[in-house]
C-alpha positions as a Markdown table, in Angstrom:
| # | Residue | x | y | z |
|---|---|---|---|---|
| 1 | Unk | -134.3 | 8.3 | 13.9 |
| 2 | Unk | -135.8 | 10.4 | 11.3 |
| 3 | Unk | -134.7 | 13.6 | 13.2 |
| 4 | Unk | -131.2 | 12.5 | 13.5 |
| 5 | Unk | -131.4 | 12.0 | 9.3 |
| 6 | Unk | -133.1 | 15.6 | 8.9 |
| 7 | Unk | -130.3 | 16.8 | 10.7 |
| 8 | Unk | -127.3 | 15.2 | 9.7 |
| 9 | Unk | -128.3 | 16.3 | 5.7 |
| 10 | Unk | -129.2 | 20.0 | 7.2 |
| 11 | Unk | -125.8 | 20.1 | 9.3 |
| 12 | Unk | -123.9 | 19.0 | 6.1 |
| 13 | Unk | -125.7 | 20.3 | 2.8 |
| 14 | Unk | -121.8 | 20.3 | 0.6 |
| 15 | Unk | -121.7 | 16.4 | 1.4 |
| 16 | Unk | -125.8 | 16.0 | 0.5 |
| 17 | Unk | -125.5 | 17.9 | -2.5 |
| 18 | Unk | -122.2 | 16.2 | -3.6 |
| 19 | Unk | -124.1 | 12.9 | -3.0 |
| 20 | Unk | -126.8 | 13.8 | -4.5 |
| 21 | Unk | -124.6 | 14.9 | -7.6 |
| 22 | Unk | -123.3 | 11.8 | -7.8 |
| 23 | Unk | -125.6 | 9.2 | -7.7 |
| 24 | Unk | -127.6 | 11.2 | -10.7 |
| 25 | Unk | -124.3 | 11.4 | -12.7 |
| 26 | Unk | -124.3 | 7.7 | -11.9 |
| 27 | Unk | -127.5 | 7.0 | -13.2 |
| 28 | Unk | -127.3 | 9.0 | -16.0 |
| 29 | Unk | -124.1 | 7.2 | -17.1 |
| 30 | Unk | -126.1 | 3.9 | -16.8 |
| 31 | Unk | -128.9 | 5.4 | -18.9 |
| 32 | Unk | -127.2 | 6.1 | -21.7 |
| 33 | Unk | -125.2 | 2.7 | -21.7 |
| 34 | Unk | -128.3 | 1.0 | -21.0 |
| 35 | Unk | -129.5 | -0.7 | -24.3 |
| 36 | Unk | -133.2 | -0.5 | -24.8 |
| 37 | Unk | -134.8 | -0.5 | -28.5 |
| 38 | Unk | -137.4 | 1.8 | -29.5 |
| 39 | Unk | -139.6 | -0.4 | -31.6 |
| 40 | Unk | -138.8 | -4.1 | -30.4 |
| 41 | Unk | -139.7 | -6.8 | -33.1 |
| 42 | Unk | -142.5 | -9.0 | -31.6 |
| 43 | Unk | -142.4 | -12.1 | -34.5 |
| 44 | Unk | -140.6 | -15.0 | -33.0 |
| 45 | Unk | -137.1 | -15.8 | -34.8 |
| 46 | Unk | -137.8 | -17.9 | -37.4 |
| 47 | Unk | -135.4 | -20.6 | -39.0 |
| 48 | Unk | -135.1 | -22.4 | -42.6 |
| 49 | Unk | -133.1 | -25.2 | -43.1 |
| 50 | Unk | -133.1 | -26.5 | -46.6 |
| 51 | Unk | -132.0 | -30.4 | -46.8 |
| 52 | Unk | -132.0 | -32.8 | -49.5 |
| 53 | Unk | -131.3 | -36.3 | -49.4 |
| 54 | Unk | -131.5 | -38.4 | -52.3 |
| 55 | Unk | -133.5 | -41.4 | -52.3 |
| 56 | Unk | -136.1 | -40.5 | -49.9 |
| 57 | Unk | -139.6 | -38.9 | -50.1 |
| 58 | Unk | -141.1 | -36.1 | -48.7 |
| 59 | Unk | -142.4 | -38.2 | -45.8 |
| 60 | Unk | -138.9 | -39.9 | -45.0 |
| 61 | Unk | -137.4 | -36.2 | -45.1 |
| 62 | Unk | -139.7 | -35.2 | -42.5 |
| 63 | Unk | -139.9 | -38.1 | -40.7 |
| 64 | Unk | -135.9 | -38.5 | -40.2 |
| 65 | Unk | -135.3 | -34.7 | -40.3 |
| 66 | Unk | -137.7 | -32.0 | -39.9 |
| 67 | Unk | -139.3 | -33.5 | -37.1 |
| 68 | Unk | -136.1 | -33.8 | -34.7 |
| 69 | Unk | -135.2 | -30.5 | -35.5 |
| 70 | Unk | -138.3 | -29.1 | -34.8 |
| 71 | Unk | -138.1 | -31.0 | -31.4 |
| 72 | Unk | -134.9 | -29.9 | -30.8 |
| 73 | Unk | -135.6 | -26.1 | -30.9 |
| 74 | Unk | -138.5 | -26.3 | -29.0 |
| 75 | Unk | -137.0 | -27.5 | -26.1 |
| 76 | Unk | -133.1 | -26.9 | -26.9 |
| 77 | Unk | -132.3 | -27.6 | -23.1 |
| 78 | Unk | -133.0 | -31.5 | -24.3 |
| 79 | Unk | -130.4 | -34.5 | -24.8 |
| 80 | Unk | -129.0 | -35.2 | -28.1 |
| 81 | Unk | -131.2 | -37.4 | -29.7 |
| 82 | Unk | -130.5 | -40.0 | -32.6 |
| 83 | Unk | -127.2 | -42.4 | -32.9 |
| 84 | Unk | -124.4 | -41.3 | -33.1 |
| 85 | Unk | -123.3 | -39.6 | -36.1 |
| 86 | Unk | -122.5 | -41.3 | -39.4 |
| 87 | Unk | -121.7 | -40.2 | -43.0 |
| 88 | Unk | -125.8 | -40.3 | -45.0 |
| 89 | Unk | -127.5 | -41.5 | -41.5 |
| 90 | Unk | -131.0 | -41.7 | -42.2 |
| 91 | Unk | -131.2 | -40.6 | -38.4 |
| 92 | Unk | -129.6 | -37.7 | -37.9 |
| 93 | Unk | -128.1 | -36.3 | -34.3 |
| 94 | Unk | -129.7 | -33.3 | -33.2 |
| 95 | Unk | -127.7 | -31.4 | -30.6 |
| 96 | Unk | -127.9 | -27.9 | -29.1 |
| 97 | Unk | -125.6 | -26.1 | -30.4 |
């Protein structure tokens, strides 16, 4: 089998060498599309949300709304959680976006 290969590509160099060309032209047209960064960033993304709701402490606040959200973009693949939403619900509904 490898002697039939060996001579097939010695019988036909022009259609080797024409291959050959193109699958490097291919691959060099895929490098340069190909979108790699030099120095990648390896902190985590990071999100502030700034809320204030009148009438409630600093517990309540995180009690009712840092908590769920922190939840929620842990696992983001998670049901909504919470009732449905209401104008100034104490519990608010955290979906993915």
């Amino acid at each position: 089998m490898l002697k039939s290969v060996i001579a097939f590509c010695l019988s036909r160099r022009a259609v080797v060498l024409f291959g050959l060309l193109a699958f490097a032209g291919a691959g060099f047209f895929a490098f340069e599309r190909l979108n790699i960064e030099a120095n990648p960033n390896p902190t985590p993304v990071s999100l502030e949300i700034t809320a204030q709701a009148p009438g409630l402490s600093a517990e309540e606040m995180e009690r009712y709304y840092t908590i769920p959200i922190q939840h929620q973009h842990s696992n983001p693949r998670k049901a909504c959680t919470g009732p449905a939403p209401r104008l100034a619900s104490p519990s608010p509904t955290v979906c993915p976006i």
